[in-house]
N, C-alpha and C positions, 0 to 999 in steps of 0.2 A: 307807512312802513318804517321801520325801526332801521337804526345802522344797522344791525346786525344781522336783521332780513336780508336788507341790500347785499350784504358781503355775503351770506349762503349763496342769494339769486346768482350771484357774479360771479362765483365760484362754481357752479353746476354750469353755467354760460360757458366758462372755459376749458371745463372739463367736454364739456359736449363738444366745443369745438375740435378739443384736442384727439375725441375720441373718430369723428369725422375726416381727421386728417389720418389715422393710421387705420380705421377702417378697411379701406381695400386687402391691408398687409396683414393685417389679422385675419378678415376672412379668408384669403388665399392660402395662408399656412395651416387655418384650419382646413380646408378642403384638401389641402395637399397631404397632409395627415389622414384624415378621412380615407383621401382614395388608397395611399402606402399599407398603411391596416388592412383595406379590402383585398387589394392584391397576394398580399402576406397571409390571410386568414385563408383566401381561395388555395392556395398553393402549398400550404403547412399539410403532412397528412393529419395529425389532430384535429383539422377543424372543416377537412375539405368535406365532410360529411352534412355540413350546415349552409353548402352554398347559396341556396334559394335565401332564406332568410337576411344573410351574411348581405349579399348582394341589394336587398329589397332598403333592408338598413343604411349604409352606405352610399348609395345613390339616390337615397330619399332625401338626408341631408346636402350630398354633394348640387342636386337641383335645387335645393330650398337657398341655399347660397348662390350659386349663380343666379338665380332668379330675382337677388337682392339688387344685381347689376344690369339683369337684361330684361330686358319689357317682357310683359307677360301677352302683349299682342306678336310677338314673334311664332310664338306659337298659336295665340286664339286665331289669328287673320287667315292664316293655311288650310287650316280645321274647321273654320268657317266657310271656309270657299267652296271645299268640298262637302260639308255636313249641310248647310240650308239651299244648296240647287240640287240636292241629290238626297236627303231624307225629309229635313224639315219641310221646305215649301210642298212637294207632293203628298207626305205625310198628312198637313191640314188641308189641304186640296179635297179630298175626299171627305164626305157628308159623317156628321159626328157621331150617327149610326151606326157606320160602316168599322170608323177607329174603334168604339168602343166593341164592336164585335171580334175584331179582331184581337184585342186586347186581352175580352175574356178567352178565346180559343188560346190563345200563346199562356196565359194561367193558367186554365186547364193543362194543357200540355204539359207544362214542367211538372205540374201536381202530378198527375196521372203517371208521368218518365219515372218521376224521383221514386211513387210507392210500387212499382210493378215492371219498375226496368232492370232492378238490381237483384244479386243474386241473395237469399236470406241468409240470415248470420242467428247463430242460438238456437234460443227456445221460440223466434219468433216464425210463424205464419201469416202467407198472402191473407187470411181473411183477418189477423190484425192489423195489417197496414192499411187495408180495406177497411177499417172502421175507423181509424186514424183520418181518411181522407174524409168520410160521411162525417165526424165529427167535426172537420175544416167546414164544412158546406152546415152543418146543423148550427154551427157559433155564429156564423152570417146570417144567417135568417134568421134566429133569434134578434139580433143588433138592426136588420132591417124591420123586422115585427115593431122593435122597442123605437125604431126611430123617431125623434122627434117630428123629424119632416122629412118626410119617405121622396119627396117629388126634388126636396134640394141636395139629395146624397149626392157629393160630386163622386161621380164612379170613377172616372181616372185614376184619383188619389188611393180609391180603397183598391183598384187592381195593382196599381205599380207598388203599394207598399206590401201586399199578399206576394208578389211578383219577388221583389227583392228580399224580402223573408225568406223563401224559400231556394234560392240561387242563391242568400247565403250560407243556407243548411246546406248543400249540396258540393259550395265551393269547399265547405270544411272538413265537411264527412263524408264526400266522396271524390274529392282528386287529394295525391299529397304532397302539392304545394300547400292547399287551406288548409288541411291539418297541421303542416308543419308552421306554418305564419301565426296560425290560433296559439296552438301549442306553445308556443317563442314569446307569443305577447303573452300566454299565462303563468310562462314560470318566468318571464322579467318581472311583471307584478306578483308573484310570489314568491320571488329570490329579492326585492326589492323592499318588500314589506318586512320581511322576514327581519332586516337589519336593524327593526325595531327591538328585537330578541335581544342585541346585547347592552341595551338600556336594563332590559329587564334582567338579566345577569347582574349587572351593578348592583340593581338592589336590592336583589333577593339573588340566586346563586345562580351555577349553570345548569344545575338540576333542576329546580323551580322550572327554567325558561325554554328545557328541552321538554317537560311539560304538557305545553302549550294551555293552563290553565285560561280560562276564558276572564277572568278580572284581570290576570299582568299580561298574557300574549299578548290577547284581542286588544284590549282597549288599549294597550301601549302602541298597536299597528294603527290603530285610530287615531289617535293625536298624531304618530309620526309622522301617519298620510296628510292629515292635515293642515300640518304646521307646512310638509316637503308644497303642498298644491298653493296656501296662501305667497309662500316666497316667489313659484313660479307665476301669482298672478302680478306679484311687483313686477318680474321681469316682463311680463306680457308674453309669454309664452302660452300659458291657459288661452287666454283671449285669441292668441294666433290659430293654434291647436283647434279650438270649440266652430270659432268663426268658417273656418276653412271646411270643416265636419258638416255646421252647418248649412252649407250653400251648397253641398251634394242634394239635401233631402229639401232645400227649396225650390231646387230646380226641378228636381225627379218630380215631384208631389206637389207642387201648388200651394205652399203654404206659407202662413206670411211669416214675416224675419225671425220674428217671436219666438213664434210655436218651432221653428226652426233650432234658433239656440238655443232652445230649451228642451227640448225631443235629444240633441245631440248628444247634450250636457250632461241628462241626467246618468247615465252609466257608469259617469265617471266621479260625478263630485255631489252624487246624492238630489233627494226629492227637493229638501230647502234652497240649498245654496245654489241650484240650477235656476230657479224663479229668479233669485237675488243678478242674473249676469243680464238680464232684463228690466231692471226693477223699474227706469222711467216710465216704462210701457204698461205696468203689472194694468196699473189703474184703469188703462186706457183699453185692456184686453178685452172686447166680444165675450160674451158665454162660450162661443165654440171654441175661443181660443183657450180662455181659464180652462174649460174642462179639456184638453189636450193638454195643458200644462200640468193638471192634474194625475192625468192618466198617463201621462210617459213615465212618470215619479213612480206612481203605483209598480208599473210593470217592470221594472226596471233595480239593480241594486247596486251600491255606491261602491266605489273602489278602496275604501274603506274599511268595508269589513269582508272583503273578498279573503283576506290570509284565515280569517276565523272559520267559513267554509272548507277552506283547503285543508288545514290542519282536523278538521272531522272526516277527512275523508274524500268529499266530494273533486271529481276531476276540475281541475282547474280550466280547460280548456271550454267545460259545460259550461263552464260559471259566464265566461267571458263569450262565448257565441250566443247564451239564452240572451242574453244584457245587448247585444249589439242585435240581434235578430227579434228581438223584443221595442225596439224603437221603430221601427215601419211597422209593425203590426199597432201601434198601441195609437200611431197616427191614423194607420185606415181604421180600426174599430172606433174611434174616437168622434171620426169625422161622420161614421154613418152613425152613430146614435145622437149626436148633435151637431147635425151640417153647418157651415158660415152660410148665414144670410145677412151680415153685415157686412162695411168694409173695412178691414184692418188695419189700427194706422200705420203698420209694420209692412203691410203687402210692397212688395217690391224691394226690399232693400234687407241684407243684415247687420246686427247692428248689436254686437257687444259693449256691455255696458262696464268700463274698467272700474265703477267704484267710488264713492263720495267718500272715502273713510272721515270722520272726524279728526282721528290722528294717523295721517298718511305717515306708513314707513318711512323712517332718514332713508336707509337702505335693505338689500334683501337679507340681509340678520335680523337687522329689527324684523322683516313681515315673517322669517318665520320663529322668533321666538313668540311675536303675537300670535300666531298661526296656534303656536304649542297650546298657547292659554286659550283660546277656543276649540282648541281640539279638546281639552280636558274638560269644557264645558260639553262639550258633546257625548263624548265616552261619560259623564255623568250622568247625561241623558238616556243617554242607550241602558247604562246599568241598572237605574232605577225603573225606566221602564220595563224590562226584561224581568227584574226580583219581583216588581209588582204584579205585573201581569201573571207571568207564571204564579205567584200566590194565589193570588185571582178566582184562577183556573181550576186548582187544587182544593179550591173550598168550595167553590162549585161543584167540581165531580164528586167532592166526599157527602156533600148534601144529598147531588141524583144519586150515588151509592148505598147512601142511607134509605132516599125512599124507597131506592129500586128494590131493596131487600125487603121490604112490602110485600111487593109485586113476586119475589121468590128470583129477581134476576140481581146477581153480585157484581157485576162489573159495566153499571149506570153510568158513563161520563158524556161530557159535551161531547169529546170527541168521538165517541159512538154513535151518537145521534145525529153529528151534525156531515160525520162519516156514511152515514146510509143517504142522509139527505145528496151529496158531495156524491152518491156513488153512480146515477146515469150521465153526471159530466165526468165522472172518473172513466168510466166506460167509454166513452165517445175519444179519452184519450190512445186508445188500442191498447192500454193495459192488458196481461192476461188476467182471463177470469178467475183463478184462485187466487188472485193478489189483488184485486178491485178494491177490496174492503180498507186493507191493509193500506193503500197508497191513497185511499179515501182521507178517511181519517189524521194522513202526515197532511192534505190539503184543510181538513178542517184544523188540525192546530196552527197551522202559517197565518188561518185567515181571523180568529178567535185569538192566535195570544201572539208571534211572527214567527220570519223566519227563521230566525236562532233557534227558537225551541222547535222547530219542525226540521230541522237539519241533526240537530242534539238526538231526535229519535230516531233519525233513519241510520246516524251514526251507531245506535243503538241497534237498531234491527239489524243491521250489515255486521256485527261481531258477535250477534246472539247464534244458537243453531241450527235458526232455521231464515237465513237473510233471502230480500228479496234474490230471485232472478238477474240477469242481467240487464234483458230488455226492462223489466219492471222499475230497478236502480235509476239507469237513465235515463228515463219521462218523469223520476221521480224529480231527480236532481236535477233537471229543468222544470219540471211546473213551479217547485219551492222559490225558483229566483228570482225573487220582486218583493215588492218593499208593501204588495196591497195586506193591508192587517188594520185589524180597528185603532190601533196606535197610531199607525201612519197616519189613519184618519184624522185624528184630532192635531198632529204635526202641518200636513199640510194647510187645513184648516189656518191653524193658527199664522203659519207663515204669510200664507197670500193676502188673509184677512189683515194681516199686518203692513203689505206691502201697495194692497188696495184696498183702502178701508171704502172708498164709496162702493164698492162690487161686493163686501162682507155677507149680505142677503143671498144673494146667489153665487156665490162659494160655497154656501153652508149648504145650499138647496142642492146642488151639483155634486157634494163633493161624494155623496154615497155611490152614486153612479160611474164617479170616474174612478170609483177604490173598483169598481166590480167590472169595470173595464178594465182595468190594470190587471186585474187579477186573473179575466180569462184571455189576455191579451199573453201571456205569460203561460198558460195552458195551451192555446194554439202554436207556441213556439214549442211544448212540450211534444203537442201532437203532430206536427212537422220531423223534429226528430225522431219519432216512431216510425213515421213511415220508412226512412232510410237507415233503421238498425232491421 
């Protein structure tokens, strides 16, 4: 090591140390801050309208700080005391039989509460929420049909993750605390993203940027988000944030560290870079792990490009419930069409991976100015694939338009074809029937070119004369949210193949199967919110 190593080491040495001695004083004045705000926001009339949220915010910090100082057994030991002589140990006591019956009766339940306990709203009817539910039970039987090994489905995992799917549709859309909490986190990530808009003013005007053109908005929210997320992984915030998310859905479900922080991840920071906060592990992953790692990606859509959805229209609060109610479901359909029959090296433990960079950030400037230049690698990505694809698609349908005129039929496209094909899973969504065709077809463009241009249409169709429905809109705006398209396909591919090159074989083999998990993983979050509009 160089002098000059030495003198950075020494210098970081006592900067840590120094930071360690005012530590306590720091965090106390931020907490004391913290709590002054909450008080002040509770009691302003301006704001007292926002107390649930106001309140959830403010003491979610306030305990993340004291928690810095107090053992987290202060609270596990109490909660323990009472939770395994009084749930757990009687819980496994009883024959495995027995749980699992009971488990399916308490899923049915909710199912059954949530479509035929509420009162209807719109244009919708009991016998579409009623097909809503028969198409929950048709997507499962399908997935246990296709299973690889029907006798090793752990059933637990697929009940509590259908379970918590649906308890979070219910907590959102029907009490208004979950609406209001959703709501709060969707327009902070889209009051958040948005502040990329005055980049885009700079360089082109404020006219341009009011806009919201999809080459300066979009992909300007794209680099911003991801220059803002790399800075926060220097600070290790991401890692604290992902981890903690994490070990809810390892505990509930049974699965190993991996698949855990990677199921978590993806809603937030995309199909690739989810793999990448694992990446010791990639190699070492089971098939049932790879295709879980797979299919959370699929179903799921990056925070990213969530301001580009908003700005076309779509409720932002959809965007953010499909993406969070879309990671239990994409674990249970995941795990029944490819159960663990191995054992995972991850089983038991989570385990965030902070990062080998070759040029580790000096500081959180440097990571997000690097952040910028891989965010602009990204939004390159995105761009060309979007111009390409959609050309694509266009030379295709002018070809089937040209034969179809043959045939004496003028308006031949993939999307019409692949729209009838698309139309009894359309149906099994509780769609109405004069709109099946119509919400068919925005699912065969999501899966044939993605969701940018199947959001682009429905944005279309909502300002034409004759826009969907209401109920038709919302199953729409949730089935579209997920990243399964034959693009992703060859992304994922490439990433994981890249990240486990001895698993490259069966990634490739896997990877169609977990795009069409993802994709109907993503439709049964669509057909859960039907049942409760």
């Amino acid at each position: 090591m160089s002098k000059d190593d030495e003198e950075m080491v020494e210098s970081r040495r006592k900067r840590l140390r120094l930071f360690q001695v005012y530590r306590p004083f720091i965090l106390g004045a931020l907490a004391i801050t913290i709590l002054g705000w909450w008080i002040c926001a509770t009691i302003l009339p301006a704001t007292r309208h926002r107390w649930i949220v106001q309140t959830l915010f403010a003491w979610f910090f306030i305990l993340v700080i004291a928690f810095r100082f107090i053992p987290a057994s202060v609270v596990s030991r109490p909660v323990g005391a009472v939770w395994i002589p009084l749930v757990q140990e009687p819980w496994f006591k009883m024959p495995r039989n027995v749980r699992l019956g009971l488990g399916w009766l308490a899923l049915l339940g909710i199912v059954f509460g949530s479509a035929f306990g509420f009162p209807l709203q719109g244009n919708t009817t009991y016998g579409d929420r009623a097909i809503s539910v028969l198409g929950l039970l048709v997507f499962q039987t399908c997935f246990w049909i296709t299973s690889t090994k029907r006798r090793e489905i752990p059933w637990p995992t697929v009940i509590v993750g259908l379970f918590i799917q649906q308890a979070v549709a219910l907590f959102v859309l029907k009490t208004s605390a979950g609406f209001s909490i959703f709501k709060w986190i969707a327009t902070l990530a889209s009051d958040f993203l948005s502040q990329a808009q005055v980049g885009v003013a700079f360089f082109f005007d404020a006219e341009t940027a009011n806009k919201h053109w999809f080459f300066a908005s979009t992909l300007a929210a794209v680099i911003f988000f991801i220059a803002f997320v790399q800075m926060m992984y220097y600070l290790g915030v991401m890692q604290w944030i992902i981890k903690h998310f994490a070990w809810f859905f390892f505990k509930t479900m049974n699965i190993s560290g991996a698949e855990a922080v990677v199921a978590a991840a993806s809603p937030w920071i995309g199909q690739g870079e989810s793999a990448c906060l694992v990446r010791p592990y990639v190699d070492l992953m089971t098939e049932s792990e790879l295709h879980l790692t797979m299919t959370s990606g699929f179903s799921t859509i990056a925070g990213s490009v969530l301001s580009a959805y908003i700005a076309m229209g779509v409720p932002a609060q959809n965007l953010v419930t499909s993406s969070v109610m879309s990671i239990p479901a994409s674990i249970a359909i995941s795990k029944m069409r490819i159960p663990e029959t191995e054992e995972p090296v991850t089983r038991g433990h989570v385990v965030v991976d902070r990062g080998q960079e070759k040029e580790k950030p000096a500081n959180a400037i440097h990571a997000f100015s690097q952040g910028a230049v891989f965010g602009l690698v990204v939004a390159g990505q995105i761009l060309t694939n979007v111009l390409t694809i959609l050309s694509l698609v266009a030379m295709i349908n002018g070809l089937l338009t040209w034969i179809g005129r043959g045939f004496g039929i003028h308006a031949l496209t993939l999307q019409l074809i692949l729209g009838y094909i698309a139309y009894p899973i359309t149906f099994f969504l509780g769609v109405p029937r004069a709109e099946i065709l119509r919400v068919s077809q925005l699912l065969a463009t999501k899966l044939i070119a993605n969701e940018f241009a199947a959001y682009t249409e429905l944005q279309g169709i909502m300002q034409s004369s004759n826009p969907l429905s209401p109920r038709a809109f919302t199953i729409a705006s949730y089935s579209l949210c997920g990243f399964a398209n034959l693009g992703s396909l060859g992304i994922q591919i490439g990433v994981l193949g890249a990240l486990a090159p001895s698993n490259r074989k069966i990634i490739a083999r896997i990877a169609t199967s977990a795009m069409f998990c993802g994709f109907i993983s993503t439709l049964q979050t669509a057909g859960i919110a039907g049942m409760l509009i």
